[in-house]
C-alpha positions in Angstrom: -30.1 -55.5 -6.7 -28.8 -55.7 -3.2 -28.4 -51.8 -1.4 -25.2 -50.5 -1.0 -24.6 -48.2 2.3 -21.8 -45.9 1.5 -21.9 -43.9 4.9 -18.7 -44.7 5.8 -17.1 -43.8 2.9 -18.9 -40.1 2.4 -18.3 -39.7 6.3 -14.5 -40.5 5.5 -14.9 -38.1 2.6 -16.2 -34.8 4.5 -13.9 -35.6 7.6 -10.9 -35.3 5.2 -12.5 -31.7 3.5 -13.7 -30.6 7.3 -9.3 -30.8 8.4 -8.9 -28.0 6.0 -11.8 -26.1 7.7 -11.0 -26.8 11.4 -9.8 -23.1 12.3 -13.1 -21.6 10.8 -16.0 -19.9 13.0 -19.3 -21.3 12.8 -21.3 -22.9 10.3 -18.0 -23.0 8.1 -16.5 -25.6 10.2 -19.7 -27.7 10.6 -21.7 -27.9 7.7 -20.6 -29.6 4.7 -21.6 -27.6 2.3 -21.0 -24.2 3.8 -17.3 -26.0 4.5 -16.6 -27.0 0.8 -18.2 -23.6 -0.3 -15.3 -21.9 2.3 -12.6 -24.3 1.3 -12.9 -23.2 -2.3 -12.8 -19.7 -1.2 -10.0 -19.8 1.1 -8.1 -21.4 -1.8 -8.7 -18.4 -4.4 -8.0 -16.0 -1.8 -4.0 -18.0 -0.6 -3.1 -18.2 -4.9 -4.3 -14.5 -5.3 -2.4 -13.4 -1.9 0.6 -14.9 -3.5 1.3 -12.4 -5.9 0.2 -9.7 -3.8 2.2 -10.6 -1.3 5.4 -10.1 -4.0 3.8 -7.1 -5.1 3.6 -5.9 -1.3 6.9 -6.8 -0.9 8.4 -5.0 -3.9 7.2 -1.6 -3.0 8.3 -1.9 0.5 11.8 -2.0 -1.0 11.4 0.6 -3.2 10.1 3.1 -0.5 12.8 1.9 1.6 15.5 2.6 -1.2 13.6 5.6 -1.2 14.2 6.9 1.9 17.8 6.2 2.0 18.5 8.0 -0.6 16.3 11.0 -0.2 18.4 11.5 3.5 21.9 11.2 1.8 23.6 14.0 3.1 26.1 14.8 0.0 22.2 14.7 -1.8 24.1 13.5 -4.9 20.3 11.8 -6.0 17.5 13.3 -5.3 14.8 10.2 -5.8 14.4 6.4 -6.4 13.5 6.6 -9.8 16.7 8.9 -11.0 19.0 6.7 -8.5 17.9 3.4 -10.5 18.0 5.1 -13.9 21.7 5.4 -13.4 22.8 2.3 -11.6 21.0 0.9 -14.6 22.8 3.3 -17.1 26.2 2.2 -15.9 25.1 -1.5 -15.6 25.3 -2.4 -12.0 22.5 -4.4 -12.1 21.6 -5.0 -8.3 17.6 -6.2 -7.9 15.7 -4.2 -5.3 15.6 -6.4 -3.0 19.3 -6.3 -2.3 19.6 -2.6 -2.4 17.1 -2.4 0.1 19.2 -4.8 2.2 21.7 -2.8 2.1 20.4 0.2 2.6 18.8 -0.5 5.8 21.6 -2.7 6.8 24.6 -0.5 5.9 23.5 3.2 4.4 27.8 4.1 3.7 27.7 0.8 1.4 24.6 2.6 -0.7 26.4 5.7 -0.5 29.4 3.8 -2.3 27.8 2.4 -4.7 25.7 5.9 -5.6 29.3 7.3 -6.0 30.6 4.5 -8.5 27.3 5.4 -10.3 28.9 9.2 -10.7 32.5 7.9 -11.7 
């Protein structure tokens, strides 16, 4: 059987995997092994960031809800978790995101709609 060189094909191969690496420090830009080893990594670490980034994002809204409505000067709520309790109760169902739009954005608006909640 004749010998078949495959150099160029495996050099193509680690070129393509050693793009994905080309920010790294190091060894885990340069060695092949220590770049697929990284590459894996780095890819379990950007799907498990995902949902901690939502997660991240949700409690920032919810502290900033918080802090609206903690300095509303009528004090007609005194917390989050009571404030949501009744917007649910009387079915204005705004998502948290919104609310804290609004209540960085416009604080009277979040007033408003804390006072529909009353009525």
């Amino acid at each position: 059987m004749t010998r078949i060189k495959r150099g160029d094909i495996a050099r193509k191969r680690r070129a393509k995997v050693r793009l994905f690496t080309s920010g790294f420090r190091g060894a885990h830009s340069r060695l092949t092994r220590t770049i697929t080893q990284e590459r894996i990594k780095a890819l379990i670490s950007a799907d498990r960031d995902r949902d901690r980034k939502k997660r991240d994002f949700r409690r920032l809204w919810i502290s900033r809800i918080n802090a609206v409505i903690r300095e509303n000067p009528k004090k007609v709520y005194s917390s989050y978790s009571y404030f949501l309790y009744n917007l649910y109760k009387s079915r204005l169902l705004i998502n948290r995101k919104i609310l804290a739009q609004i209540a960085i954005l416009s604080r009277n608006c979040l007033y408003m709609i804390s006072n529909e909640i009353i009525k």
